[in-house]
C-alpha positions in Angstrom: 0.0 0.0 0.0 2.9 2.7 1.1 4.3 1.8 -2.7 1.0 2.7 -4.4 1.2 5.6 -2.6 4.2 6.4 -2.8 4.2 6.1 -6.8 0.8 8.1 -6.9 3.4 11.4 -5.4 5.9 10.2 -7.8 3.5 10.4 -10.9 1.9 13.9 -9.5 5.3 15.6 -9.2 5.9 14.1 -12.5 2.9 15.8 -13.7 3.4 19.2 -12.5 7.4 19.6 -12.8 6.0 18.9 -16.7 3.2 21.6 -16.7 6.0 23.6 -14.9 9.0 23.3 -17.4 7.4 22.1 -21.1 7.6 25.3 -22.2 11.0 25.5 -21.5 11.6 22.0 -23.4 9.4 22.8 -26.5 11.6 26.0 -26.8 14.9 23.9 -27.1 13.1 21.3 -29.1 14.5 23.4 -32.2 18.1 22.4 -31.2 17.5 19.2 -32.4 16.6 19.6 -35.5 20.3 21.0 -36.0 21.7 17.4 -35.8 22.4 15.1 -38.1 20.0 12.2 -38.6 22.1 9.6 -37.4 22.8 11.5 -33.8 19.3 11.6 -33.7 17.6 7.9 -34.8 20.7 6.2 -32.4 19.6 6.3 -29.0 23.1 6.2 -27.5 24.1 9.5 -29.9 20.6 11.1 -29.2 21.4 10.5 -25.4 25.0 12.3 -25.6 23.5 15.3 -27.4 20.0 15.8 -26.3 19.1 13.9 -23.1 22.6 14.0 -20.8 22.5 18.3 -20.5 18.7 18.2 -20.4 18.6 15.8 -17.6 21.5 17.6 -15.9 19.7 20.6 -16.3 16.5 19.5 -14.8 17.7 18.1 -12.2 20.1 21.1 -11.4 16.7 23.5 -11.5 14.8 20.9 -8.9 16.9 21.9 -6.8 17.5 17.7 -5.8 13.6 16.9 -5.6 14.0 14.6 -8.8 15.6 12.4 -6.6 13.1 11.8 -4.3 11.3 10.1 -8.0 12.2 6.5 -7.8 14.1 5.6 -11.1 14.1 9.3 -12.3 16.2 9.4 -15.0 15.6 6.1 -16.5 12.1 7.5 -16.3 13.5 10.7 -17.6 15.4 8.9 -20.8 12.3 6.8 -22.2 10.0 10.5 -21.6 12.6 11.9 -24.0 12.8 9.0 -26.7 9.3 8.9 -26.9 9.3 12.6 -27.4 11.9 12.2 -30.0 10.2 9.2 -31.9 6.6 11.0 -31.6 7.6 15.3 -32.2 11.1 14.5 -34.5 11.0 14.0 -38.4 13.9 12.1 -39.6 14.7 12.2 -43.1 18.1 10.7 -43.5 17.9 10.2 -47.4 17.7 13.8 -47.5 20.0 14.6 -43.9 16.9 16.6 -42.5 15.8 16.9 -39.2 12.4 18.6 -38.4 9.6 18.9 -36.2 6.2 18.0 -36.3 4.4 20.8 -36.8 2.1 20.9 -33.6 5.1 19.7 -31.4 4.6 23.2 -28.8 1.1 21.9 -28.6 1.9 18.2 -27.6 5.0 18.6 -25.8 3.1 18.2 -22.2 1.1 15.5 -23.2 3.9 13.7 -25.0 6.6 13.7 -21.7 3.7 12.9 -19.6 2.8 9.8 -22.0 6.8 8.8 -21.8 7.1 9.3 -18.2 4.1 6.8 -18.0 6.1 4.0 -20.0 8.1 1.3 -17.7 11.5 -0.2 -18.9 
């Protein structure tokens, strides 16, 4: 029972640190699409480049509270893969990286969707 619990604070803090910092995500989401296509469709490249300073950073604003978050940044990693496979347009015949067009609009709904998603 104390791990339901427990999990239910996890997933709410997940929620509102996302509400709280998308905005700031979506607005670096552009970065990306300044890579080449093969740092972006190979996980351990896309980790180097996008997901290693963004968790740092994240966890550097929260001031420690993402580690109270059992399994944070594994969580952390699949929330920004999914974001990558769902909001990121690869087109390596023609070594172009884009964005969905809507991606500001699904940002929130997209982390909260990968945070959701269990190794």
């Amino acid at each position: 029972m104390f791990d339901k619990f427990k999990n239910a604070v996890a997933d709410n803090a997940i929620r509102s640190a996302i509400e709280k910092y998308s905005g700031k995500i979506a607005e670096k989401l552009p970065e990306i699409a300044a890579l080449e296509p093969h740092d972006v469709r190979d996980d351990a490249r896309f980790h180097t480049a996008v997901i290693a300073p963004a968790l740092a950073k994240v966890v550097a604003a929260s001031n420690g509270a993402t580690r109270l978050v059992p399994g944070f940044d594994d969580r952390f990693s699949r929330a920004m893969l999914h974001l990558r496979d769902q909001l990121v347009v690869v087109d390596a015949a023609a070594g172009k990286v884009s964005l969905v067009p809507d991606y500001e609009d699904r940002v929130s709904e997209v982390l909260i969707e990968g945070f959701k998603l269990r190794g």
